[in-house]
C-alpha positions in Angstrom: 165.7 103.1 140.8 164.0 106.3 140.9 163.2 107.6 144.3 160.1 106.0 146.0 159.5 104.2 142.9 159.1 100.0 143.8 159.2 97.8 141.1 156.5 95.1 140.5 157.9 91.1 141.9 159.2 89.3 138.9 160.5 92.4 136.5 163.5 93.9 135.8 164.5 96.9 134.2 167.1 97.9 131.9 167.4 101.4 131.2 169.3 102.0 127.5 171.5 105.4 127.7 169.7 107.3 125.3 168.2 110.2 126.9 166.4 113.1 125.8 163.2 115.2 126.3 161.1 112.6 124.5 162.4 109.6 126.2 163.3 111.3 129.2 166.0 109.3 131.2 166.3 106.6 128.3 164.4 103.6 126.8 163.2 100.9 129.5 164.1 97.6 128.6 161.5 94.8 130.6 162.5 91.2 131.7 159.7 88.7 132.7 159.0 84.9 132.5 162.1 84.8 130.6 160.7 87.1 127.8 162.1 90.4 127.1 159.7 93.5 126.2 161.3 96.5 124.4 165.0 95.3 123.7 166.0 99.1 122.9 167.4 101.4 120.6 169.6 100.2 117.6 173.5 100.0 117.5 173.5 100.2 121.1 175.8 97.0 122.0 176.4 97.9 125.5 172.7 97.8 126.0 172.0 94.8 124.8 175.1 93.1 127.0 173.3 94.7 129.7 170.1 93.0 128.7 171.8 90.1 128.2 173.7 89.9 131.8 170.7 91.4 133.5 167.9 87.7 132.5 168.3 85.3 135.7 167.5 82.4 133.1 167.1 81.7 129.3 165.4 84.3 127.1 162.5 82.7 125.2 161.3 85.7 123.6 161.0 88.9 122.6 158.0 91.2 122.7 157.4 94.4 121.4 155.1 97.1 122.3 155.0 99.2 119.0 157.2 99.5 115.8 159.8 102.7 116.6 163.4 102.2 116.8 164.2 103.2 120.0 162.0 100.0 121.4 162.6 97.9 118.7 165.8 98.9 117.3 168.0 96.1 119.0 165.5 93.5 118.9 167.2 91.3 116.0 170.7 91.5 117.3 168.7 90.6 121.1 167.2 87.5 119.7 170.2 86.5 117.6 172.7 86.9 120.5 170.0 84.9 122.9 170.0 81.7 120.2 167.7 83.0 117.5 164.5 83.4 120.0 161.3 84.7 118.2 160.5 88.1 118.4 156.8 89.1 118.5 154.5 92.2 118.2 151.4 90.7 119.0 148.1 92.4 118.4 145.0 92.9 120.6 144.0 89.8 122.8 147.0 88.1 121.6 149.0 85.9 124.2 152.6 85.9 124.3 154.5 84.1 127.1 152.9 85.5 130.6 152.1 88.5 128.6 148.7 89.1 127.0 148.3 91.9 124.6 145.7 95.3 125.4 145.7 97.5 121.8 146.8 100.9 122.7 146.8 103.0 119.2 147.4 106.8 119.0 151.2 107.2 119.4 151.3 104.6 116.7 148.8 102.2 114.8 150.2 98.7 115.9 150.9 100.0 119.5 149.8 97.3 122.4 150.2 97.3 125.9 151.8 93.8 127.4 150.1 93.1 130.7 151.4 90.4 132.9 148.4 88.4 135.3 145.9 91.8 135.2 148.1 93.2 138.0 151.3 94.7 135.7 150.8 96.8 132.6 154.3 97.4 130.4 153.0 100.5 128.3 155.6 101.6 126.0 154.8 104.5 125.1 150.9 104.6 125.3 151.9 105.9 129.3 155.0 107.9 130.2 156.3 107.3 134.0 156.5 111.3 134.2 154.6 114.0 131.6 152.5 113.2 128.7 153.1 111.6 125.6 152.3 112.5 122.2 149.7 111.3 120.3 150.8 110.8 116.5 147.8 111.9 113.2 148.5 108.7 111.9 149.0 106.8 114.9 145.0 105.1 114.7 143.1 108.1 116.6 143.0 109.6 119.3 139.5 107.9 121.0 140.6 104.3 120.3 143.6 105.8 122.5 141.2 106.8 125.1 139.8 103.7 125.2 142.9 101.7 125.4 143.6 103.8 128.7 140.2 103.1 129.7 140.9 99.3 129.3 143.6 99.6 131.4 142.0 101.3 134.2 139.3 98.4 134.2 141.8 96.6 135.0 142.8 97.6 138.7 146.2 97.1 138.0 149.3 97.4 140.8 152.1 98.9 138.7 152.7 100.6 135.0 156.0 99.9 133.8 156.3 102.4 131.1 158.6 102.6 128.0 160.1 106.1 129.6 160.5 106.7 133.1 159.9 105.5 136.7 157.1 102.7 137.0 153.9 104.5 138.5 152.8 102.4 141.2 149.7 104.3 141.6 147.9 103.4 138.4 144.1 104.3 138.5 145.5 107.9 139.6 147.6 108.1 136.4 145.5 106.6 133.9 142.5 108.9 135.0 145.2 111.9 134.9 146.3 110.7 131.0 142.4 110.5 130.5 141.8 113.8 131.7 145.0 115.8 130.2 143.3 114.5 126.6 140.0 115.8 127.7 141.5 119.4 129.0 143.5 119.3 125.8 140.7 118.8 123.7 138.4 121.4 125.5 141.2 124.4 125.3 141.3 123.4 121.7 137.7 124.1 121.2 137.9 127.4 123.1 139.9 128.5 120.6 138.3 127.8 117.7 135.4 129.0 119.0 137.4 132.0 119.4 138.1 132.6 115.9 141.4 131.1 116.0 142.2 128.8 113.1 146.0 129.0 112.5 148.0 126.1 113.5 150.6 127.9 115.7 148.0 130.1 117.3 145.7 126.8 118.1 149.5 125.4 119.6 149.6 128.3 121.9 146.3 128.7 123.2 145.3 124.7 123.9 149.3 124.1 124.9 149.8 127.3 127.1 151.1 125.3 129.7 154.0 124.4 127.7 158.0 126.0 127.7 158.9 125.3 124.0 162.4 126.6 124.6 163.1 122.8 127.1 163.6 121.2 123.6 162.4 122.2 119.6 161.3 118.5 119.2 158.1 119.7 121.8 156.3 121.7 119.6 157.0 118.9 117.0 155.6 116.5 119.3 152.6 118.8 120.4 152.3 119.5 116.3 151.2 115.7 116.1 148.9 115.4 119.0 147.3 118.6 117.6 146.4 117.1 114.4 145.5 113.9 116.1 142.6 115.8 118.4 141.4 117.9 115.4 140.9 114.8 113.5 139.0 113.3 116.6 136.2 116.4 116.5 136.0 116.4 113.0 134.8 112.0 113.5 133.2 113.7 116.9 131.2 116.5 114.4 131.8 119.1 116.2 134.8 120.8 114.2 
């Protein structure tokens, strides 16, 4: 485990070995209550062994947190290998095993968070255990993301375990920081327009200043997205 890092009673982790600057150390795979949440990336066979060796008990299900391949990619081969358990990607208020489903659109339209007894959050990708993540323009908006994050800060949970990362065992703090990064993204943003900027990669530079581009070139890609996604939030907001 990652230094100083103490994972919630109950869960494992499986971390797949495919690491980069978007999913930072690799995918984290999740076993609870005999379900598993986020089987992994595709045509990675030693990760789902691992998955497999890792469950103290029977698997009885799978469930997913949003529709890209490095979560879901290894979910049929998972369920087929565990005896043909169901694999689910439940939508909001939906029940699944311990789990109950919190939507969390933005980085993509179906995505939920899985939260186990309002005290453990699994968050895919809607919460990183280090950094940011990126908001996609078709990912369902940018303010239902806020208010996902919102729901989960109601929720006075002990422990994120996120889809990348180390679990944050310091919740409130995190989700008030993801809240406020949005909210300092969205006000250098207006700054510049209200500067007179209106090019794309000028908008980039001003409201994402605090950014090195040269760490990977899939960054300004991913900062590209979650650009679009706040300029469509202040053109619903009226003010753009």
């Amino acid at each position: 485990m990652d230094r100083g890092e103490r994972m919630p009673d109950g869960v494992i982790r499986v971390r797949a070995d495919n690491p980069s600057a978007l999913t930072l150390e690799g995918t984290n795979t999740y076993l609870v209550g005999g379900w598993v949440i986020d089987p992994g990336p595709p045509d990675d066979e030693r990760h789902v062994d691992a998955v497999l060796q890792a469950a103290p008990g029977r698997i009885e299900g799978i469930a997913i947190t949003h529709a890209h391949s490095d979560h879901d990619g290894a979910a049929a081969a998972l369920a087929e290998r565990a005896g043909g358990v169901p694999v689910v990607r439940p939508n909001d208020g939906d029940e699944v095993g311990p789990l109950r489903a919190l939507a969390t659109p933005g980085h993509s339209p179906d995505h939920v968070a899985l939260v186990l007894d309002d005290r453990v959050a699994f968050t895919g990708d809607a919460v990183a255990g280090r950094g940011s993540v990126f908001i996609a323009a078709d990912g369902g908006g940018l303010a239902p993301y806020l208010d996902g994050l919102r729901r989960l800060r109601d929720l006075n949970l002990e422990a994120l375990c996120p889809g990348h990362g180390p679990v944050v065992n310091d919740p409130r703090a995190k989700l008030d920081e993801y809240i406020e990064h949005r909210l300092d993204r969205e006000r250098k943003l207006l700054e510049a327009l209200d500067s007179g900027l209106s090019d794309r990669d000028d908008l980039l530079d001003a409201a994402w200043d605090d950014v090195d581009w040269s760490i990977s070139p899939y960054l300004r890609w991913a900062a590209g997205q979650t650009l679009d996604a706040h300029l469509e939030k202040l053109r619903a907001d009226g003010r753009l």
